[in-house]
N, C-alpha and C positions, 0 to 999 in steps of 0.2 A: 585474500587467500595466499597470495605470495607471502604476505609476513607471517603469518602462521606457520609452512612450511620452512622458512627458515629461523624461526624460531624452536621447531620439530627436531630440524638439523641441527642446530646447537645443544638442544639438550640430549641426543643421541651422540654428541660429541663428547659432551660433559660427563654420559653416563659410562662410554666408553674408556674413557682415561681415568675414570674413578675404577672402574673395573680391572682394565690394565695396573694401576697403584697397588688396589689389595690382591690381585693375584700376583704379582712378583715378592708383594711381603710373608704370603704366603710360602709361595717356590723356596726362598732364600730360609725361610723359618725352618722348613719343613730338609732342607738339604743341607742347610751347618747347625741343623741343632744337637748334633753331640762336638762336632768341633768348637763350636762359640763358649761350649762351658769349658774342655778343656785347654781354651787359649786361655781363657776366664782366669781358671785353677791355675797356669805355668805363668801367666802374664801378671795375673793381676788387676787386670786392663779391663776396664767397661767395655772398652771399645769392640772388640766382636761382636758382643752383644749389640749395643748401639746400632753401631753399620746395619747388622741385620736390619730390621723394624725400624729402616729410616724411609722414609714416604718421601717419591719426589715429586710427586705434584701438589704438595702442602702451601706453596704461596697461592695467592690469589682465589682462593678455593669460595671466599663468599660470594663473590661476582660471578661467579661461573654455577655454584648451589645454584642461584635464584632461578636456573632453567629448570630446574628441577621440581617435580610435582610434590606435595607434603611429605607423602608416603616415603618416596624415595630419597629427600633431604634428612627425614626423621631415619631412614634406614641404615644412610651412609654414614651420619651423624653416631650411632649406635656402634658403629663397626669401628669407628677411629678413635672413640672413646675408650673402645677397650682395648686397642692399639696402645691407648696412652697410658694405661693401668700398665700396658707389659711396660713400656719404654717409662714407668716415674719407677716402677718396681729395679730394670737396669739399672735406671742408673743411680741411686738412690740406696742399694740394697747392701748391708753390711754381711748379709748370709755366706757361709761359707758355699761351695759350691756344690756339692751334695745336694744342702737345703736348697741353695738358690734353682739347680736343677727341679725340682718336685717343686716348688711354687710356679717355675714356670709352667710347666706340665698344666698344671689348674689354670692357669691364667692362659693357656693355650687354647686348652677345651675351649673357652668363653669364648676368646678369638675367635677361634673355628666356626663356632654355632653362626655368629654374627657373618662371616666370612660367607656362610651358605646361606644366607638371608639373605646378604648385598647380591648374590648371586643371581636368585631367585630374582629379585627386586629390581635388578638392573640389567639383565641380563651377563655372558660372560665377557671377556673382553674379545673383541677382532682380532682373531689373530694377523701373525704380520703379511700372510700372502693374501691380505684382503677376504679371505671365502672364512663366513659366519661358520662354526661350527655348533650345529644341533645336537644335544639326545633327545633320541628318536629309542621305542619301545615296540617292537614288531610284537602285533597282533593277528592272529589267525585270523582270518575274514574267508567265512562258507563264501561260497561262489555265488548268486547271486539267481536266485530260480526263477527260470522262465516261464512258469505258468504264471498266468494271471489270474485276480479273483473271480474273472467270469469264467474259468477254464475250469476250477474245483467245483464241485457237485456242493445244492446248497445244503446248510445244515440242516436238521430236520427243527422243526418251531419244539418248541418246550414249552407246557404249559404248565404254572403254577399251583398246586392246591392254597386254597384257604383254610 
């Protein structure tokens, strides 16, 4: 029982910091992506782009996957893949930055979808004051009647024709 519960614990660790990884590549995409192309354009330089979409917990990641259920290996798996489509596109890419602009756009979208699978899949990540953050969906709920079914009068019998 014990090693299963900390077995529980490690992959709630695993899932956490794979969580925490693709939401700051997210934050960072999503906050210099008009500045990353215009360093791009004045610089020249990979490099904004780079930095961006660079993942810090990419060593050791097979030893720490194996906590991980198929579902959720095969999810995380999905999501870095297309991490790696933007980052071979950076850095690889002769586009001027216009174009390079609108391919990344596309290559974003893909991101994203993946992005809210690993989400879905993994939960999000802890934030850093420790308290899990839920969404939660308020639902109207009638109050809850106090009669019972011996207190309503009975239905009257209904008889069939043939």
């Amino acid at each position: 029982m014990a090693r299963r519960k900390k077995a529980e614990e490690m992959a709630a660790r695993v899932r956490n910091l794979l969580a925490m990884d693709a939401a700051g590549i997210m934050r960072r995409l999503e906050a210099r992506r008009d500045e990353m192309f215009a360093l791009f354009s004045r610089l020249r330089s990979r490099e904004p782009l780079l930095d961006t979409v660079e993942s810090r917990y990419a060593s050791g990641a097979f030893e720490q996957l194996v906590h991980l259920s198929e579902q959720e290996q095969a999810v995380v798996d999905h999501f870095y893949e297309r991490l790696g489509e933007l980052r071979w596109y950076f850095t690889y890419t002769e586009d001027m930055p216009g174009t390079a602009q609108q391919i990344f756009t596309k290559l974003h979208k893909r991101l994203e979808e993946a992005y809210r699978v690993l989400v879905v899949t993994l939960g999000p990540p802890m934030p850093p004051d420790g308290s899990r953050v839920v969404d939660v969906k308020v639902v109207r709920q009638e109050a809850p009647s106090t009669e019972t079914a011996l207190d309503r009068p009975a239905a009257p019998a209904r008889h069939r024709r043939a």
